[in-house]
N, C-alpha and C positions, 0 to 999 in steps of 0.2 A: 188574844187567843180565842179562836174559836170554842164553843161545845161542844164535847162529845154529841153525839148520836143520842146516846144513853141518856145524857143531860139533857138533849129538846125532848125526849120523849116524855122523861120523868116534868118535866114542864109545862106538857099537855097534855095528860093525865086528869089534871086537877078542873082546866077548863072546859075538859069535855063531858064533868059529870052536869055540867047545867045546860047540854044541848040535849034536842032531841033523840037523836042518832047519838049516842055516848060510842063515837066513831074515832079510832089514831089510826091512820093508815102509815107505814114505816115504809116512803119509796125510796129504792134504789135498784140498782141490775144488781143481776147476781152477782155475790164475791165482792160486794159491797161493804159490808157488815153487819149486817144487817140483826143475823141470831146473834153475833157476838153483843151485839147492843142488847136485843133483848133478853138475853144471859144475863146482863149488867145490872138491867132494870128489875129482873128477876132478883136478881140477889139485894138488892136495894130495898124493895118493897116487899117483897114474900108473894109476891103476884103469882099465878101458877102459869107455865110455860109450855102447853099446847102445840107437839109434833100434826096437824091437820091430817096430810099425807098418810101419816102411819092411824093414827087414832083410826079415819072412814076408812083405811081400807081392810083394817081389821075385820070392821063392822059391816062393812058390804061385800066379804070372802062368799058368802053363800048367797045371796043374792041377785036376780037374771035382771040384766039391761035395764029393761020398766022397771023393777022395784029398786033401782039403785036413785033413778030420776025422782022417784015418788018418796022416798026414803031419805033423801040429802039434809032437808030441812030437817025433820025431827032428830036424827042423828047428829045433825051438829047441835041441835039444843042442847041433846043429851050430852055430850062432850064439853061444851059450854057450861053446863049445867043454868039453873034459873037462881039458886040458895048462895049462901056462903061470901064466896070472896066479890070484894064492888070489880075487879078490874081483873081480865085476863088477855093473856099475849100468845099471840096465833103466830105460830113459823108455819113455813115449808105448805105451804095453802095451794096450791098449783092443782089438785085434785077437782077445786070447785071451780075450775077453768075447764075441765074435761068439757069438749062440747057432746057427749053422746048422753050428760046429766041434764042439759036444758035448760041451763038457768042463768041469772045473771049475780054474776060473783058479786057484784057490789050490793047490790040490793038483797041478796044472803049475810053480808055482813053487817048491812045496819038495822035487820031485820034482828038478830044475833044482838044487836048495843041497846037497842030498848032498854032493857034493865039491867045493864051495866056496862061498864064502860071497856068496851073491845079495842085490842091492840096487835093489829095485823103488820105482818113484814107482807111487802105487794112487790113481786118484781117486775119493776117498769122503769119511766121516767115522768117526768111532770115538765111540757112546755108551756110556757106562758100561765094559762090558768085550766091546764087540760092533763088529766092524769091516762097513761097507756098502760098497757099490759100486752106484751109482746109486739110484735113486728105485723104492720099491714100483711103482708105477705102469709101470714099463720091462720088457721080456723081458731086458733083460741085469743086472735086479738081483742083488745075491749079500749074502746077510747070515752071518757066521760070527761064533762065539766067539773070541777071543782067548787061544790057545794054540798053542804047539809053532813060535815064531817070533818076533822083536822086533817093535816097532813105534817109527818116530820122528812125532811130528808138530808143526806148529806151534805148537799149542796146547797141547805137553806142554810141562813147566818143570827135569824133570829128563832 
């Protein structure tokens, strides 16, 4: 029988406090299960469970265009915070995709695992050894190689 979701994650956890990039990226498309999983992992480790989406847009309500681009970074520190828990789990992330912020979502995120170890739900897929983020066809596609971070997904078996 395969593992949960829940189970590779809680599995990759442990090895990514010795990489650089203290990176778990959680791919799957949407309706995946993605939060359910990291709900699981939540309850299992007392991790904290970071709505992205809601947290910045809280935080960038009074904020014009330019100081939302200029503000991304320190705001997700802040939300991330830098003290307390080694490991924190990132849903609902699609904000740091906005292209009118300028930036590149992944390179936000392992920017973000420095000091500790980030656990993002990414909705894509992974072909061969290449992780996507939505559809050519889209302005918020992002296509990267697979390096310098983990990756758990549905469809993997180990």
């Amino acid at each position: 029988m395969a593992d949960s979701l829940a189970d590779q994650i809680v599995r990759k956890v442990g090895p990514a406090s010795g990489l650089y990039n203290r990176l778990v990226l959680v791919v799957a498309p949407v309706g995946a299960g993605k939060t359910t999983a990291l709900q699981d992992v939540r309850n299992r480790t007392g991790a904290p469970l970071v709505n992205v989406n809601l947290e910045l847009s809280l935080r960038m309500l009074e904020l014009t265009k330019h100081q939302r681009a200029l503000q991304l970074l320190p705001l997700l520190r802040e939300i991330v915070g830098n003290g307390g828990d080694e490991t924190i789990l990132l849903d609902n992330i699609e904000v740091i995709f906005d292209i009118s912020l300028q930036q590149d979502p992944l390179r936000l995120l392992q920017g973000l695992s420095r000091n500790k170890t980030v656990v993002a739900a990414w909705n894509g897929i992974i072909v061969e050894d290449s992780l996507t983020y939505a559809a050519p066809e889209y302005p918020e596609y992002r296509h990267y190689l697979i390096r310098d971070f983990l990756v758990v997904s549905p469809e993997m078996t180990i």
